[in-house]
GUMAR-183571 format. One record per atom (N, C-alpha, C): x, y, z; atom name; residue in one letter. Coordinates in pm, whole numbers, plus 32768, in hexadecimal, padded with zeros to 4 digits. Example, Ala and Ser with C-alpha at 12.3 -4.5 7.8 and 13.67 -1.06 7.14 Angstrom:
R     xx     yy     zz   at   aa
R   8527   7DC7   830C    N    A
R   84CE   7E3E   830C   CA    A
R   8528   7EB6   830C    C    A
R   8505   7F1F   82C4    N    S
R   8557   7F96   82CA   CA    S
R   850A   8003   8313    C    S
This chain:
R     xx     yy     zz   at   aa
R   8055   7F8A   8000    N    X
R   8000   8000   8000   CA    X
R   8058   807C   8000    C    X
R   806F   80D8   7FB6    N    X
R   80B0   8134   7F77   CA    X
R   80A2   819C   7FF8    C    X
R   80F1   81FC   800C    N    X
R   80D5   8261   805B   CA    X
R   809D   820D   80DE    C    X
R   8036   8279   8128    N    X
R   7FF2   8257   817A   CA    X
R   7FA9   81D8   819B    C    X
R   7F98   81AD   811C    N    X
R   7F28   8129   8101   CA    X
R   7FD3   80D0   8112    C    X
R   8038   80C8   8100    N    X
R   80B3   8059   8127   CA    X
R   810C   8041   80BF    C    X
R   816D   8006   80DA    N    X
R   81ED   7FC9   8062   CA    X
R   81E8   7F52   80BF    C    X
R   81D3   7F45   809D    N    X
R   8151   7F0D   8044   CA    X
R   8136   7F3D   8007    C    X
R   7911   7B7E   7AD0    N    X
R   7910   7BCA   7A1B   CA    X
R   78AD   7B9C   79FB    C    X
R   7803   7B19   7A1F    N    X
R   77D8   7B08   79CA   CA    X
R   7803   7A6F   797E    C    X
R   7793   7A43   7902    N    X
R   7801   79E8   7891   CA    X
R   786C   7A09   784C    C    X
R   7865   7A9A   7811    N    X
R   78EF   7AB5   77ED   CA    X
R   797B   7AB0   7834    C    X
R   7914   7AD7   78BA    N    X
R   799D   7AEB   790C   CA    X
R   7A04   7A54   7937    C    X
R   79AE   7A02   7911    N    X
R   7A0C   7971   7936   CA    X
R   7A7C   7941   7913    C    X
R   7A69   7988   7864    N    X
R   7AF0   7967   7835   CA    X
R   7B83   79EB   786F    C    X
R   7B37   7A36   78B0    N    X
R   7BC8   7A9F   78EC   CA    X
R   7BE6   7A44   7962    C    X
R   7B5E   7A28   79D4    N    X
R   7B90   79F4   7A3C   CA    X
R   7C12   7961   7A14    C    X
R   7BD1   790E   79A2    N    X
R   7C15   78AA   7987   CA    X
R   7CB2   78EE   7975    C    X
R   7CB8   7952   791F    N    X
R   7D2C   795B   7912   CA    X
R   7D9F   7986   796E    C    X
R   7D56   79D4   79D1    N    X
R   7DB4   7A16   7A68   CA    X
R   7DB8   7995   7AAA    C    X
R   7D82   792B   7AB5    N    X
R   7D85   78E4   7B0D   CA    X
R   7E11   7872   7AD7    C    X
R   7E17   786C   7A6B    N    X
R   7E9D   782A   79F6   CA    X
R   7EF7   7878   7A09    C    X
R   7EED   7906   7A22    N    X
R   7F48   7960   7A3F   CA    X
R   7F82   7967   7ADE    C    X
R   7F20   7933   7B24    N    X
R   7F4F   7950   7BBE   CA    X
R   7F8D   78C1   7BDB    C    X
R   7F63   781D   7B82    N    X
R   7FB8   77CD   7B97   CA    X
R   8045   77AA   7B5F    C    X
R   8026   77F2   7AFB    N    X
R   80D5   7822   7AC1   CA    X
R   8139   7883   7B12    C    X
R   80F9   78F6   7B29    N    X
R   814C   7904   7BA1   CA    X
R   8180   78B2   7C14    C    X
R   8129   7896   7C2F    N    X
R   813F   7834   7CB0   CA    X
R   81C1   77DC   7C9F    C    X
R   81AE   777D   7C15    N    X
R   81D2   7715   7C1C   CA    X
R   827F   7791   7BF9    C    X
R   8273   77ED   7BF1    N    X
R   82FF   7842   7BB8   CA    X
R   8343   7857   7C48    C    X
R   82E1   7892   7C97    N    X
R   8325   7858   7D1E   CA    X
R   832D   7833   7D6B    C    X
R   82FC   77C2   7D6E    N    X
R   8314   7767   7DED   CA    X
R   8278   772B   7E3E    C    X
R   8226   77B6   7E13    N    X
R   81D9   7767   7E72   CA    X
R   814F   772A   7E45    C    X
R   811D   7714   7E88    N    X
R   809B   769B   7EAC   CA    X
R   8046   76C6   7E31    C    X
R   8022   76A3   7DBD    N    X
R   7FA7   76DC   7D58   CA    X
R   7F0A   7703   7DB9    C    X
R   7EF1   777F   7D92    N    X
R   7E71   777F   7DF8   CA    X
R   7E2B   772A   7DD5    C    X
R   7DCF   771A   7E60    N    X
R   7D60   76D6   7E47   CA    X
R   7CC3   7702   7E42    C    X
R   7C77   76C1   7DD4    N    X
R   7BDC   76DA   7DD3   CA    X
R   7B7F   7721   7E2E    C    X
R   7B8C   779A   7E6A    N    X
R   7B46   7794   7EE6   CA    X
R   7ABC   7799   7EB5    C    X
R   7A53   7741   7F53    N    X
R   79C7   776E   7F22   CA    X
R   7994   7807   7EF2    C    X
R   7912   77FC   7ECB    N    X
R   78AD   7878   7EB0   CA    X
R   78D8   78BD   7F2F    C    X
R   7891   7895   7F93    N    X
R   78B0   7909   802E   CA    X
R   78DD   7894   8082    C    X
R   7946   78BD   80EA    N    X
R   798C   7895   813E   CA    X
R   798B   78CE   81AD    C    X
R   79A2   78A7   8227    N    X
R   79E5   790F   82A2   CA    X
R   7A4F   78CF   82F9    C    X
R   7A7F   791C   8308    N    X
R   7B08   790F   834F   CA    X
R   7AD5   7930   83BF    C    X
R   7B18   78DD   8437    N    X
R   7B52   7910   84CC   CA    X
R   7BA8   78F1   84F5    C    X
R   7BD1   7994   8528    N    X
R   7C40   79AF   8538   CA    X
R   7C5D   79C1   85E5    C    X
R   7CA9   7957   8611    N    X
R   7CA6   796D   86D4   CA    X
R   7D1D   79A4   86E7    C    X
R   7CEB   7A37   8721    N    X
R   7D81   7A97   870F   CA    X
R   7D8E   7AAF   879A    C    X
R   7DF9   7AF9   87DA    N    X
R   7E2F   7B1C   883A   CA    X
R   7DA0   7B46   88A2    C    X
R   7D39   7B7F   8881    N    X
R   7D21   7BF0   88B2   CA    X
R   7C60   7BB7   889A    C    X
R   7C5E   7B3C   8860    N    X
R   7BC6   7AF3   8837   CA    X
R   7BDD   7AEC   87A6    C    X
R   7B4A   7ABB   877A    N    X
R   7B0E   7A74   86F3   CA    X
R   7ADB   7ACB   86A8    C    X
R   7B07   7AB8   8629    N    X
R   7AED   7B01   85BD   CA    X
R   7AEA   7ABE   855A    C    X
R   7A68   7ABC   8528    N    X
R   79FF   7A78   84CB   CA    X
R   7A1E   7AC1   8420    C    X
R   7A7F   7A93   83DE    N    X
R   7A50   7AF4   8352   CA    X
R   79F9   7A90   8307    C    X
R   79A2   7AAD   8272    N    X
R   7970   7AAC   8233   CA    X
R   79CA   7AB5   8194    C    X
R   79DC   7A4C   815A    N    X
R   79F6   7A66   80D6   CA    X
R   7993   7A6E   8051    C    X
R   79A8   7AD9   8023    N    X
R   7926   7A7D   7F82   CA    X
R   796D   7A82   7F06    C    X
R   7980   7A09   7EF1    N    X
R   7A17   7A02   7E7C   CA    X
R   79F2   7A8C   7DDC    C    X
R   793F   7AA9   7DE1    N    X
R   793B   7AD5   7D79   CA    X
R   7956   7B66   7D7F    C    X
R   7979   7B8C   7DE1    N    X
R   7994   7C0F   7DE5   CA    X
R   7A27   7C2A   7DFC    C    X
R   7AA7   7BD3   7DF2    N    X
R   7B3C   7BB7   7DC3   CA    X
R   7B27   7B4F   7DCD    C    X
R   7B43   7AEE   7D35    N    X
R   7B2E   7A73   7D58   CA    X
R   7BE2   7A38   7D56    C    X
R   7C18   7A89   7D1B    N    X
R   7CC4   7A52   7D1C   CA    X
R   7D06   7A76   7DB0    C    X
R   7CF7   7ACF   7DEA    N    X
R   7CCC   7B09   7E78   CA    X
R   7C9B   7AAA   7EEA    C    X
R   7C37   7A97   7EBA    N    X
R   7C02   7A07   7F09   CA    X
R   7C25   7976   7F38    C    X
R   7C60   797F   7E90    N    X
R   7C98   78DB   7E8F   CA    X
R   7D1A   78E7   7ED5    C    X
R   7D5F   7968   7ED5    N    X
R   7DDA   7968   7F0C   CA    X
R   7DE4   7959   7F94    C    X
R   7D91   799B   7FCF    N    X
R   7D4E   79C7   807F   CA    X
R   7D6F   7933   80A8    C    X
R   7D00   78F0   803D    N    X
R   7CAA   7872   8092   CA    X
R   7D47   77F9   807E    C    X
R   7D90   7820   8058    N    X
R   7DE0   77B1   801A   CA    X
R   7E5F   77D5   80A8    C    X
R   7E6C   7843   8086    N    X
R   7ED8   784B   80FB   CA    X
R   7E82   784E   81B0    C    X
R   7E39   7838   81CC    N    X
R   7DC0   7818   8215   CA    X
R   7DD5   77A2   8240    C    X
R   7DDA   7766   81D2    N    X
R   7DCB   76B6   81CF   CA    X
R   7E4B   7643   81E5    C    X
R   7EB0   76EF   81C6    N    X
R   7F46   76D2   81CE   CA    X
R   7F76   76DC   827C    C    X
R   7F1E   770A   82B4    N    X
R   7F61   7720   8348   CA    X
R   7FB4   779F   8357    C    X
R   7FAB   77FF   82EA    N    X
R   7FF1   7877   82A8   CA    X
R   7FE2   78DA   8312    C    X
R   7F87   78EE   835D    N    X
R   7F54   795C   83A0   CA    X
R   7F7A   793A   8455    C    X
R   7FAF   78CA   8478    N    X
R   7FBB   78A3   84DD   CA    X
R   8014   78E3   851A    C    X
R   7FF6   790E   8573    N    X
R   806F   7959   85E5   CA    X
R   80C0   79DE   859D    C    X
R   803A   7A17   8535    N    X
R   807D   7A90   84E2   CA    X
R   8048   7B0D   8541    C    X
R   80C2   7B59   8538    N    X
R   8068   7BE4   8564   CA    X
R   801A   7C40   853A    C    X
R   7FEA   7C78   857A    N    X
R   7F92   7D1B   8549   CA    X
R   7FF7   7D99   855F    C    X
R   8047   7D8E   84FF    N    X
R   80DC   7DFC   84DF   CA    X
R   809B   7E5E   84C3    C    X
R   802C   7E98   8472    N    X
R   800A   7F0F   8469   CA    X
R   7F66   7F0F   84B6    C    X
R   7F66   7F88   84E1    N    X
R   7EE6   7F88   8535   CA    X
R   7EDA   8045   8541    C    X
R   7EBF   8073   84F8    N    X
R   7E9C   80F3   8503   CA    X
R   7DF9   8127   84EA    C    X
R   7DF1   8158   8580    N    X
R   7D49   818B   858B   CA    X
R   7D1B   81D2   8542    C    X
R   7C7A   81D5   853A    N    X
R   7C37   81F3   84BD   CA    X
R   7C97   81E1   8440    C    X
R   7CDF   8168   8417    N    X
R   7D0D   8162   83A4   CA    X
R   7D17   80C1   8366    C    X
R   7D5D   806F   8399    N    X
R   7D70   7FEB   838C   CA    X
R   7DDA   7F96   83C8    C    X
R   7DB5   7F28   83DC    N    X
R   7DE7   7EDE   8420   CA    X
R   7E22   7E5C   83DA    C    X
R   7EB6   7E45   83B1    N    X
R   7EFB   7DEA   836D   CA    X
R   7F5C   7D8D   838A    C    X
R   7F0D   7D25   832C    N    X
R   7F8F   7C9D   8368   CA    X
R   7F8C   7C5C   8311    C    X
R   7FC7   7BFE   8335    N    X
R   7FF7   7B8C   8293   CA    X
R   8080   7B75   8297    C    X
R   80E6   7B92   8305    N    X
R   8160   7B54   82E3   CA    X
R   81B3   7AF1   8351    C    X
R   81AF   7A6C   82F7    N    X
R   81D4   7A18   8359   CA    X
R   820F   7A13   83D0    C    X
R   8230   79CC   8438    N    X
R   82A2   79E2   847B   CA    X
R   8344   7998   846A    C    X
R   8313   793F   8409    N    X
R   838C   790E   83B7   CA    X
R   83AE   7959   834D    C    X
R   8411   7985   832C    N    X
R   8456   799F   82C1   CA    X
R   8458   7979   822D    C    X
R   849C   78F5   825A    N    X
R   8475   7896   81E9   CA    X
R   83E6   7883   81AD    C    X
R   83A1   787B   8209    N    X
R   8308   7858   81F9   CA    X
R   82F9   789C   819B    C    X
R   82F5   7944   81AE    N    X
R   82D0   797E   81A3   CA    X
R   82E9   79AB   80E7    C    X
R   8373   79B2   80FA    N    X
R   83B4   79C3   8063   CA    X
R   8366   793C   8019    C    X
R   8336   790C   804E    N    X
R   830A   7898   7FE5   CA    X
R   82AC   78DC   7F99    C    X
R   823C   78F7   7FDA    N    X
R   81D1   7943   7FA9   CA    X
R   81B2   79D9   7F9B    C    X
R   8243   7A33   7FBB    N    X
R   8219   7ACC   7F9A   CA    X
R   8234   7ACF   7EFF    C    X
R   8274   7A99   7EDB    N    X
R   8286   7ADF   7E2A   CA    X
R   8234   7A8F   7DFE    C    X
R   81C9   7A84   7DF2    N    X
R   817F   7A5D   7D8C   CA    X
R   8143   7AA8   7D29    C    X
R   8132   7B37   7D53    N    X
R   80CC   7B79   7D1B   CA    X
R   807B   7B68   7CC9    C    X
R   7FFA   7B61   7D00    N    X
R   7F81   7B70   7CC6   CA    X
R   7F5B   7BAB   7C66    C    X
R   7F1C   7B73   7C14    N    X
R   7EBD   7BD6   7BBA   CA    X
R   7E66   7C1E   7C01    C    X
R   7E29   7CA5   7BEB    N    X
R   7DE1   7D14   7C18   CA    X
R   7D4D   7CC2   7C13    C    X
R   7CF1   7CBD   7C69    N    X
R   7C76   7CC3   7C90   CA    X
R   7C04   7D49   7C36    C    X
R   7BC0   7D60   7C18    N    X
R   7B88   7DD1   7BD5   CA    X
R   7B31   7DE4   7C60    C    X
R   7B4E   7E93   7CBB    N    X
R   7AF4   7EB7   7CF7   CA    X
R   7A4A   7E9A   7CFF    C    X
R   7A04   7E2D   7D3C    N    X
R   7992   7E23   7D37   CA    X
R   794E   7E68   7DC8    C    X
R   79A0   7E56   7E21    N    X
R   7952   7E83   7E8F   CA    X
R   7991   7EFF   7ED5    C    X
R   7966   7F74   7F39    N    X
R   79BF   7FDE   7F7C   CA    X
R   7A07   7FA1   7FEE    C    X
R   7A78   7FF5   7FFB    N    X
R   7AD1   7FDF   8065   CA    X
R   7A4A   8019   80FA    C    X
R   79E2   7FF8   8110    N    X
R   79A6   8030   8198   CA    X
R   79E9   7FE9   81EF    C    X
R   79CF   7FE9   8273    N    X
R   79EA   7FF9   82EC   CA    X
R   79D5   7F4A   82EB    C    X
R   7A41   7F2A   8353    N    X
R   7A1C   7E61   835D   CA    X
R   7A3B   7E24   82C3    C    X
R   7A3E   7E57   825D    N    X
R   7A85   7DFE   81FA   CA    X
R   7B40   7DB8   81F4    C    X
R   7B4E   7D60   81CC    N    X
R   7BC6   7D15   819C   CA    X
R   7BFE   7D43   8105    C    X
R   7C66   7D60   8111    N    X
R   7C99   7D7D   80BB   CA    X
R   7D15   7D70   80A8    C    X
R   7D49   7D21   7FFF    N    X
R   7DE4   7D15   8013   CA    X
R   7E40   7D9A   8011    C    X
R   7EAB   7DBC   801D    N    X
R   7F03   7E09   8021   CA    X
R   7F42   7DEE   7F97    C    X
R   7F5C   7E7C   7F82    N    X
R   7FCB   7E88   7EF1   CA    X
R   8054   7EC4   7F04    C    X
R   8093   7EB8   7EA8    N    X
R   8115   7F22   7E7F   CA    X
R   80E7   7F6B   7E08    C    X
R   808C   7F56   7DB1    N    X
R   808F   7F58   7D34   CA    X
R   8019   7F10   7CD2    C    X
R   800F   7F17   7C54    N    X
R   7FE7   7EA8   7BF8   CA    X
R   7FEC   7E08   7C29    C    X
R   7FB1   7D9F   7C40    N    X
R   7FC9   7D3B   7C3C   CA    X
R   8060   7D10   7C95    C    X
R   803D   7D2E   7CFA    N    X
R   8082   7D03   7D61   CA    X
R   805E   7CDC   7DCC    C    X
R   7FF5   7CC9   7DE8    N    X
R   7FA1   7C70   7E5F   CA    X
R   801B   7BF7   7E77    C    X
R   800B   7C05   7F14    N    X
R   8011   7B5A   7F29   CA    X
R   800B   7B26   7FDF    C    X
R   8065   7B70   8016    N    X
R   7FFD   7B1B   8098   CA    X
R   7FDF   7B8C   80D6    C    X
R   7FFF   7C1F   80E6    N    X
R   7FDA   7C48   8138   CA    X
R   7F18   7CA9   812E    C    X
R   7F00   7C86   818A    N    X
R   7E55   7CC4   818A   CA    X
R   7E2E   7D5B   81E5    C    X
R   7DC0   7DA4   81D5    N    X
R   7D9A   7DF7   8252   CA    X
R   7D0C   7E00   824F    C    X
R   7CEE   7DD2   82EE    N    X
R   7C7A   7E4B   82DA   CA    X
R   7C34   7EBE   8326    C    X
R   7BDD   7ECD   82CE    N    X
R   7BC7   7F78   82D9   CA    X
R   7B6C   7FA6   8353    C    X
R   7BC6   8000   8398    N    X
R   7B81   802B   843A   CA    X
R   7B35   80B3   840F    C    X
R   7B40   80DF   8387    N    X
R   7AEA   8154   8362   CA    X
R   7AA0   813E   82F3    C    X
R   7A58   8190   82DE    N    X
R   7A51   816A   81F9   CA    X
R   7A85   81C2   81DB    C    X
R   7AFE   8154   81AC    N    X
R   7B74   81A1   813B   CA    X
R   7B30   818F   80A8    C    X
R   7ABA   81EB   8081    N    X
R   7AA1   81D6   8008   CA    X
R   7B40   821A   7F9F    C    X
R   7B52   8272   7FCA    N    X
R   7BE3   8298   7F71   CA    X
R   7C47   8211   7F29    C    X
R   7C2D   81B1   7F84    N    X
R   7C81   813E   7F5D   CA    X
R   7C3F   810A   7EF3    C    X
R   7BD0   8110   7EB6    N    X
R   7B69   80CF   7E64   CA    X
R   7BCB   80E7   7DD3    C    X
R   7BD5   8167   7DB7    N    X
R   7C15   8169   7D19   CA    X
R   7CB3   8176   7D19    C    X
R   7CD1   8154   7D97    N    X
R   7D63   8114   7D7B   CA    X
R   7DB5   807F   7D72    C    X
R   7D26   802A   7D52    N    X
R   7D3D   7F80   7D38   CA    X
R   7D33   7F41   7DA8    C    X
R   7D17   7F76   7E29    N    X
R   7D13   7F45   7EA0   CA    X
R   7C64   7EFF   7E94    C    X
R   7C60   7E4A   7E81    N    X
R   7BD4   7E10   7E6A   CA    X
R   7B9A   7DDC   7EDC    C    X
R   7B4F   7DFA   7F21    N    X
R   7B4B   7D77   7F9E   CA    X
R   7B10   7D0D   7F7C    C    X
R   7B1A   7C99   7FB6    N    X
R   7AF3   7C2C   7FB4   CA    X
R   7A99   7BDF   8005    C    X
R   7A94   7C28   80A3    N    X
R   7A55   7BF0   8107   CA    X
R   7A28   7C9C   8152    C    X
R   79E4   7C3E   81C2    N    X
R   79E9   7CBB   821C   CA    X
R   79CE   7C50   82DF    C    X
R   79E2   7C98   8307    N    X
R   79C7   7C6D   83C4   CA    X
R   7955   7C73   83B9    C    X
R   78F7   7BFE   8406    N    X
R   7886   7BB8   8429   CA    X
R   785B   7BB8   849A    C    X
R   78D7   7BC5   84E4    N    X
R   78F0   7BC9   8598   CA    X
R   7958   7BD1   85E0    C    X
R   798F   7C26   861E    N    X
R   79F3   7C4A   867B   CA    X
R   7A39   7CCA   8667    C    X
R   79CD   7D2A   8611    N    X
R   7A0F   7D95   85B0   CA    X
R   7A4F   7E1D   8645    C    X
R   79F2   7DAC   86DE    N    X
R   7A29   7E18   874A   CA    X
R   7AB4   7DEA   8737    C    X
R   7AB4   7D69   8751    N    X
R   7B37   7D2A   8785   CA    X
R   7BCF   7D81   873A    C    X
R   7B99   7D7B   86A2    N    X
R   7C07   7DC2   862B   CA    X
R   7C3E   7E30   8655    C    X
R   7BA6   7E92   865B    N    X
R   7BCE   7F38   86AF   CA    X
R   7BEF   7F27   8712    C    X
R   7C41   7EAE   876F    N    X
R   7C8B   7EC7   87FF   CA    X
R   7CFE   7E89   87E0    C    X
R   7D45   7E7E   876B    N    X
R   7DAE   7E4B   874D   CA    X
R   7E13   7EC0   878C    C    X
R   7E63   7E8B   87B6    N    X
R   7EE2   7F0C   87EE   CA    X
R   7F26   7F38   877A    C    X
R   7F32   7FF2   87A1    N    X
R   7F3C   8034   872B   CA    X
R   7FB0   8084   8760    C    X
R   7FDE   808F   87A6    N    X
R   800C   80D1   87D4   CA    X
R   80AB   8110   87AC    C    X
R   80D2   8099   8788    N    X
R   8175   80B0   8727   CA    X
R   8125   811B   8697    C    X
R   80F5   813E   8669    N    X
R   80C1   817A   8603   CA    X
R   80D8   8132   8595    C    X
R   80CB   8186   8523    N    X
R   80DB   8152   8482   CA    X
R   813F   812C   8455    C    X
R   8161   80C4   83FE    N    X
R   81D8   80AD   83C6   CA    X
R   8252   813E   8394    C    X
R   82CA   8106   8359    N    X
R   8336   8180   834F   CA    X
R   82EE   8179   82CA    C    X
R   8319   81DD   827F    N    X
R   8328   824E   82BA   CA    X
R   82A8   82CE   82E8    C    X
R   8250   8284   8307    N    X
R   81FA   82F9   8334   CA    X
R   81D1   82D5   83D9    C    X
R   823B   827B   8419    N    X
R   8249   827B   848E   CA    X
R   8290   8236   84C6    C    X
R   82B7   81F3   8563    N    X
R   8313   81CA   857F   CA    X
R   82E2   8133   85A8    C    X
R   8292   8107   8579    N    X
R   8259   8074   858B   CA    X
R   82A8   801B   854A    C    X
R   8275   7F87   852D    N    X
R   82AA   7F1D   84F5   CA    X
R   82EA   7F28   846D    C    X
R   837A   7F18   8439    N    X
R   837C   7F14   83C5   CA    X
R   8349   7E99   837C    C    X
R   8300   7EA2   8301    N    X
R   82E0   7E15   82E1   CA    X
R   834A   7DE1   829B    C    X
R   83C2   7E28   823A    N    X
R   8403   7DF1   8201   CA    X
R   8491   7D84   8258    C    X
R   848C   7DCB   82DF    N    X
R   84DE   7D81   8347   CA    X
R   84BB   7D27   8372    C    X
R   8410   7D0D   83B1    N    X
R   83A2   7CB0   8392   CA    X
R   83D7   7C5B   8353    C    X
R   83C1   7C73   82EF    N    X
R   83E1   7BD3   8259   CA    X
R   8454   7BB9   8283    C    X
R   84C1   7BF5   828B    N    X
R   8554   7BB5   829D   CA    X
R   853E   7B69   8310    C    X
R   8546   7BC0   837F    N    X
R   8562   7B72   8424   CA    X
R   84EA   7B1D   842F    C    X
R   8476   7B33   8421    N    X
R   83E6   7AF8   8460   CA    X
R   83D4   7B18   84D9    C    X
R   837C   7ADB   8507    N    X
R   8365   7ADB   858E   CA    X
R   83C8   7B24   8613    C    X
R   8470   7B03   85F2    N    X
R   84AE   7B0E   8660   CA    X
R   84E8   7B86   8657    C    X
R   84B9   7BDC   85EE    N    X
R   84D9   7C5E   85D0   CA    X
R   843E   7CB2   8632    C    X
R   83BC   7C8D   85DF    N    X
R   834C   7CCF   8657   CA    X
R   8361   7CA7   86C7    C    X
R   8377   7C32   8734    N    X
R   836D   7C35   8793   CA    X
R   83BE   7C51   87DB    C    X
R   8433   7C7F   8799    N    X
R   84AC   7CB2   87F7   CA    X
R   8488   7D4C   87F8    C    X
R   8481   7D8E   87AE    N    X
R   8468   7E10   877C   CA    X
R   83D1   7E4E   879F    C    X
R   8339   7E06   8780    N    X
R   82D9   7E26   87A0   CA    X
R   828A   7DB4   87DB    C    X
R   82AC   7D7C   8843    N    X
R   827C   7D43   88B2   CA    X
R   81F5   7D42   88AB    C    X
R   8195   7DBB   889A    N    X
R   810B   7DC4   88C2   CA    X
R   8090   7DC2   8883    C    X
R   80F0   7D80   87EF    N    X
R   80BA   7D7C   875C   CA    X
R   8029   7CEB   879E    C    X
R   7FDA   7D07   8756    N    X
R   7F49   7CBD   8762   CA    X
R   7F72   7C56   86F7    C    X
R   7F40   7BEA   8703    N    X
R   7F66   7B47   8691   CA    X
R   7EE3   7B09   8680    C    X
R   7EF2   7AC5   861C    N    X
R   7EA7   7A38   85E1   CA    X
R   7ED3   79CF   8651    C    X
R   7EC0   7993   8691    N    X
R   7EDC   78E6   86D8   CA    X
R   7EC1   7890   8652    C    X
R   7E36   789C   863B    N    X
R   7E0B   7847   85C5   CA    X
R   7DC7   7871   8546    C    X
R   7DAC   785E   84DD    N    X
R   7D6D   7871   849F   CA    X
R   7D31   780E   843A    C    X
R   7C94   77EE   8434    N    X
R   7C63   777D   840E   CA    X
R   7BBF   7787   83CE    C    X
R   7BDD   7753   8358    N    X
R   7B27   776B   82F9   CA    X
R   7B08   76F7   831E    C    X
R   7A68   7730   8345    N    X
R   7A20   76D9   83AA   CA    X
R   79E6   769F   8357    C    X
């Protein structure tokens, strides 16, 4: 998500989905990791975090390459013991990076093909994180405001919170925003160190324990 936001069809439409989806297993197989998998129509995740339960909601037709990715690294145990590195009020709240290293590099370069905006960034939605064009890949946020502004900058959501949307807004915020627009978690140190980089450094960071589609 650039700046502030991070650094981070129909019958016709079948034959595009077909083709991003040939496109997202070619990537894959380019590096390393797992080809996504099929996710259902709607799904939900729970997520048992530091702090209680948080219920999201997926509906593959509103990012369905988005979806399949979520639900795949989901299914991967991907989200386990990850933190909530960014957490800035009235704004969003982000995670997605392993606490392994390795893990992790398995599945950040994949980049994604782009999702076409179907739904707004409001308040309680899921949404992946970008750098750019077609660069999705594990990290997600979601939205403690409606960031409609995020809508025409490729930012698609995919899900939204069902239940625990208190629990989210009591995530500890307190280290502030990532560098450079604050002195919080770097994510790119994140990916290198993992885990033993946040918990030495930000101790009070809020986590996933588990994460599991019910």
């Amino acid at each position: 998500m650039p700046t502030r936001v991070g650094k981070l069809l129909g019958a016709v439409a079948c034959l595009a989905l077909l083709g991003c989806s040939s496109s997202t297993e070619k990537k894959a197989e380019e590096t390393g990791a797992p080809a996504p998998k099929h996710a259902p129509d709607i799904f939900r995740v729970n997520l048992d975090t530091s702090k209680g339960t948080v219920v999201l909601e997926v509906h593959r037709d509103w990012a369905p390459i988005g979806a399949d990715q979520f639900y795949s690294l989901v299914k991967s145990g991907f989200f386990d013991d990850a933190r909530f590195f960014r957490v800035v009020r009235n704004f969003v709240v982000q995670f997605g990076i392993n606490g392994n290293p390795q893990t992790n590099q398995v599945w950040a370069n994949v980049g994604l093909p782009d999702d076409p905006v179907k739904e707004s960034n409001v308040k309680g939605t899921l949404t992946f994180a970008t750098a750019g064009p077609n660069t999705r890949s594990t990290q997600l946020f979601i939205n403690l405001n409606d960031n409609r502004s995020l809508d025409t900058r490729g930012f698609a959501p995919l899900g939204k919170v069902v239940s625990g949307m208190d629990v989210v807004e009591s995530f500890y915020s307190a280290y502030g925003d990532m560098p450079p627009s604050g002195e919080g978690p770097d994510p790119s140190m994140a990916q290198r160190m993992g885990n033993a980089y946040l918990e030495s450094r930000f101790p009070r960071l809020d986590y996933i324990k588990k994460a599991v589609v019910e």
